[in-house]
N, C-alpha and C positions, 0 to 999 in steps of 0.2 A: 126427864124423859130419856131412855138409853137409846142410844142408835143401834140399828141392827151391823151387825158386821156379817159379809159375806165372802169367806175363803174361798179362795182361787183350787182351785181342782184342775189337775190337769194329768190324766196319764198320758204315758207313753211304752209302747209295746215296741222291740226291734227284731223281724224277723230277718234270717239266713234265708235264701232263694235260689233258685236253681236259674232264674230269667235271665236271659244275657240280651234279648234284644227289645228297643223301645219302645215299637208297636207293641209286643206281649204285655209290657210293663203299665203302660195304659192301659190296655185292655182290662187289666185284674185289676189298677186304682180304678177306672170305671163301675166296674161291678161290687167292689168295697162300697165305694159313696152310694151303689146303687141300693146294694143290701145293709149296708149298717149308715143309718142318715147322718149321725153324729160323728161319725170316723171322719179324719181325715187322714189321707193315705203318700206316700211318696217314697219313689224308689234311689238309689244312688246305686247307677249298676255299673262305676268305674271301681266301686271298692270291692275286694278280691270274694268277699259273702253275695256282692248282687244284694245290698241291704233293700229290704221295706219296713216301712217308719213307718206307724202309724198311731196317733195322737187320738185323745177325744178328752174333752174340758169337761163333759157330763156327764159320764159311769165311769166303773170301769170297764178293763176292756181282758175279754175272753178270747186268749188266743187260738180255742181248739175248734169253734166252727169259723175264724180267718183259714187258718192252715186247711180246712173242710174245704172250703171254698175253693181258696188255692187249688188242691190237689183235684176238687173236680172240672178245673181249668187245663188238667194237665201238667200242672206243676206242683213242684216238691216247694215245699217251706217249713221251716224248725225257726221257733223260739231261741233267740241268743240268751244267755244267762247274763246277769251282771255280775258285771266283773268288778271288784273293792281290790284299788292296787295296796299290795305291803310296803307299808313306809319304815 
């Protein structure tokens, strides 16, 4: 009898944000969890982008109604690229 095997999925999207204070920054992971159930969201607003993380282990994830969202909060957010350092 085979066993079934079940790959781990996990993305992760890192936006650039305009948010510099904490209250805002809940406010938008609020309404992320609120409208995409599966996301899970977090900001790091000491790093020079104001970053929000946002993960989900079950699709993927569409960064253009996030930033939608964002911006009808009031705020600006852009998609960071990945970056592959040269060795």
């Amino acid at each position: 009898m085979k066993e079934k095997v079940h790959k781990s999925f996990r993305m992760v999207e890192v936006f650039k944000t305009n948010i510099k204070h904490w209250a805002h920054a809940k406010m938008v992971i609020a309404e992320i969890h609120k409208c995409f159930l599966c996301y899970k969201a977090n900001f790091d607003l000491e790093d020079c982008d104001r970053i929000l993380r946002v993960e989900c282990v079950s699709e993927q994830i569409n960064p253009d109604p996030l930033v939608e969202l964002i911006r009808s909060m009031g705020f600006q957010a852009e998609v960071l690229p990945d970056e592959v350092p040269v060795i």
